[in-house]
C-alpha positions in Angstrom: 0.0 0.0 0.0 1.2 3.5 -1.2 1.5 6.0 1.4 1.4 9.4 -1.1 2.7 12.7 0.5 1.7 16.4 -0.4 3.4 19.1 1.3 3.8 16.8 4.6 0.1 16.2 4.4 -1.0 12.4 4.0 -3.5 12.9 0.9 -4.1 9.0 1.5 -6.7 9.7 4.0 -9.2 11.2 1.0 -9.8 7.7 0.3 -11.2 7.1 3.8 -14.8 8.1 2.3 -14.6 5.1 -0.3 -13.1 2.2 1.4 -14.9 -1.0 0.8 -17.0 0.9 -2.7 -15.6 -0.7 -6.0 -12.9 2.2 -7.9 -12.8 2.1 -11.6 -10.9 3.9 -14.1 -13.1 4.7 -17.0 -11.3 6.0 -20.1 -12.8 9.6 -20.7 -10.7 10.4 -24.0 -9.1 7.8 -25.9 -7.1 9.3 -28.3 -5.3 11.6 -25.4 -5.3 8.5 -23.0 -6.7 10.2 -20.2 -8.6 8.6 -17.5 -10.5 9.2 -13.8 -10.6 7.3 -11.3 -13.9 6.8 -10.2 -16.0 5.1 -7.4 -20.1 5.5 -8.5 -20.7 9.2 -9.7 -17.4 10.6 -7.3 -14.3 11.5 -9.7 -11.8 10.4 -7.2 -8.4 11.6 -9.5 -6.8 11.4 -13.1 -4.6 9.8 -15.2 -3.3 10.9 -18.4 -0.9 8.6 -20.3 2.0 10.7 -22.4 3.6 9.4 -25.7 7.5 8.9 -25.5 7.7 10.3 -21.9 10.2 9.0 -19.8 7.4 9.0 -17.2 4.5 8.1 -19.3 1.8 8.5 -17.0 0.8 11.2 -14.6 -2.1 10.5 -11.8 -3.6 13.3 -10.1 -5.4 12.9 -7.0 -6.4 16.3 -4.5 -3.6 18.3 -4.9 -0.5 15.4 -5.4 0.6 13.9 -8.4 2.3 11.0 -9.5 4.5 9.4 -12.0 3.9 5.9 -13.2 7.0 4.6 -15.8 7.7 0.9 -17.0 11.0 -0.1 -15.5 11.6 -3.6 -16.8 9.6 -5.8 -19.5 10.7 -9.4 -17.7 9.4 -9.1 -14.6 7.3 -6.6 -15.8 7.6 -4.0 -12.8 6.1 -0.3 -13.0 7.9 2.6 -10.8 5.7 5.5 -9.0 7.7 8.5 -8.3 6.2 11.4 -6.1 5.9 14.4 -8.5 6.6 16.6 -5.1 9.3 15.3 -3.4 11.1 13.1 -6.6 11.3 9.8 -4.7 10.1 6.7 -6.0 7.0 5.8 -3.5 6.0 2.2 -5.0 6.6 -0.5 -7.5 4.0 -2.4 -8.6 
């Protein structure tokens, strides 16, 4: 489990409101690869995928942001990098 920073504050929390409700993202324009997170009618955060990026994804969520890039192919392993602070937060 991520535990995302902004400015010292634990944005983590936010999700309080929607523990145990199913999340989805849901594409919202595919030929900009941009998603929300979403639980039922709430727009929780965003997503938007960048072509040839080092870090080709950025997720938005309150007033943090994240960077999601493929690190290796075989295992396949995916690095999140606090747009804030610079350090890698997760690997999924």
């Amino acid at each position: 489990m991520l535990s995302p920073m902004y400015q010292g504050q634990d944005v983590s929390a936010g999700f309080a409101q929607f523990a145990g409700r199913e999340m989805n993202w849901v594409q919202t324009r595919p030929i900009a690869m941009a998603y929300e997170l979403r639980a039922g009618n709430s727009t929780i955060g965003t997503m938007s995928v960048a072509a040839g990026s080092a870090f080709p994804a950025t997720a938005t969520i309150g007033g943090a942001s994240w960077n999601y890039r493929r690190d290796c192919f075989i295992p396949l392993k995916v690095v999140i990098r606090a747009n804030q602070t610079g350090t890698d937060v997760g690997v999924l």
